[in-house]
N, C-alpha and C positions, 0 to 999 in steps of 0.2 A: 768425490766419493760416490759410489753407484750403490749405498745402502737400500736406494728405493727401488732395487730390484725386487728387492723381497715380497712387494708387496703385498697384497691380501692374502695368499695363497699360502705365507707364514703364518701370517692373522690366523687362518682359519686352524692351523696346523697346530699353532698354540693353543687355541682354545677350547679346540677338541680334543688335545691332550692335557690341558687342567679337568675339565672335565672326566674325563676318563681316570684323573687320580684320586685318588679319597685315602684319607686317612695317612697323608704324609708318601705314599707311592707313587714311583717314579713312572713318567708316562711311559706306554710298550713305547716303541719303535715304530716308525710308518713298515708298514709289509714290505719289506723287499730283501732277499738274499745276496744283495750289492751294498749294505752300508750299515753299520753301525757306530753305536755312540758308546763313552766308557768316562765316568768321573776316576778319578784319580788320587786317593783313595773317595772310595762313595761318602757322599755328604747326603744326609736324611732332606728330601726337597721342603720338609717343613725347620729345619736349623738355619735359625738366620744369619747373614752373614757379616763377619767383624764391617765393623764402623771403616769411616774412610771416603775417599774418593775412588768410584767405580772404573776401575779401566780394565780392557781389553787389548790381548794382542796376540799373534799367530808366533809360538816359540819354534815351529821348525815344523815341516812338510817333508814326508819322505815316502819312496826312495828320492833323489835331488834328479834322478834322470828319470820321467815318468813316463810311459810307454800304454797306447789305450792297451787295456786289458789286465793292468799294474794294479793290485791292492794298496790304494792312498793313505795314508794316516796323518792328520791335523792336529798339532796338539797345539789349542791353546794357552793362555796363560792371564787369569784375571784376579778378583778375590775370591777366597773361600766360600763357597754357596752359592754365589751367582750364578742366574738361569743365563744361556749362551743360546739364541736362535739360527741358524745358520742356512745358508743356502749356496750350493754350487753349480756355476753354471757354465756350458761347454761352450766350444767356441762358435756354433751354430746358435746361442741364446736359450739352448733347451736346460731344465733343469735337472741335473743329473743326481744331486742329493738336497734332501733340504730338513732338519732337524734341529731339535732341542738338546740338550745335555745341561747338565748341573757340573761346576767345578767341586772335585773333592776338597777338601782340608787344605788341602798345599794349596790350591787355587788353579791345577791343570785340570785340564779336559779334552780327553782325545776325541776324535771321530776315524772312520775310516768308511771309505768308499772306494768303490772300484770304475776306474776311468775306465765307463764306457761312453761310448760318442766321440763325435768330432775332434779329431786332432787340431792342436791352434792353440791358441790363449784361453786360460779358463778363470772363471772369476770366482775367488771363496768369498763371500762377503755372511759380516758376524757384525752381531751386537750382543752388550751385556747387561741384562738388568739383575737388581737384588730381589724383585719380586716379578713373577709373571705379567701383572699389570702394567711394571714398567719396562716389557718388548712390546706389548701391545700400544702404549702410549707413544714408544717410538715408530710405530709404524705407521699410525696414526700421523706423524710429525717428526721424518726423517730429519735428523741432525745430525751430520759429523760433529765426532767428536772424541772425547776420551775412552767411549764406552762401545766405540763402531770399529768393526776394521775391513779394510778389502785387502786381498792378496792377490796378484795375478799370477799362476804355474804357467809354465808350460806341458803339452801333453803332446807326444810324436806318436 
């Protein structure tokens, strides 16, 4: 599992976006007119999420034929509330998206970004915590696991 790609660079990503939230508001977006994030329906980032064991997992990528310059959509699938950290990275190791979302109510959560870069193998790698503390506590102490996922696409 290459979850410790993410490294700090998430860290930092997450932190400056809790900060940035007050009062139950969902973090903006990093600035870029190439990606965005979308709960499914929105879940309030302060509604905590049902009881259970935390898992994670990538329900479908599309379009299946991706093409650089192809707007991407990731929908995950974990429980209701959970915060999703994510990062995607080209087949040159550069990072092409890398982002928070909250799962709606049903427990998806889309992303969408646009393959630009290196054509090759590209890596989604996702973790899922019930609270913000625990993305930063895995990054801290990458563990595969229930609550990790990597996906490799392809991109022509």
């Amino acid at each position: 599992m290459r979850f410790a790609l993410l490294g700090p660079a998430l860290v930092s990503f997450i932190v400056l976006g809790a900060a940035a939230c007050g009062g139950g508001e969902e973090a903006s977006p990093t600035p870029s007119s190439t990606a965005s994030a979308t709960a499914s329906p929105t879940a309030a980032a302060t509604t905590p999420p049902a009881t259970g064991e935390l898992t994670l997992d990538i329900s479908g990528v599309s379009p299946s034929a991706i093409h650089v310059g192809d707007t991407v959509t990731v929908t995950f699938v974990t429980r209701a509330g959970a915060f999703i950290g994510l990062q995607v990275i080209d087949a040159e190791g550069n990072t092409v998206g890398q982002q928070m979302v909250t799962a709606g109510s049903d427990g998806k959560a889309l992303y969408d970004f646009v393959a630009q870069g290196a054509p090759g193998s590209w890596l989604i790698s996702a973790a899922a915590g019930a609270t913000i503390d625990d993305l930063l506590r895995l990054q801290a102490s990458p563990v595969p696991g229930p609550n990790t996922v990597d996906r490799t696409i392809e991109v022509q």
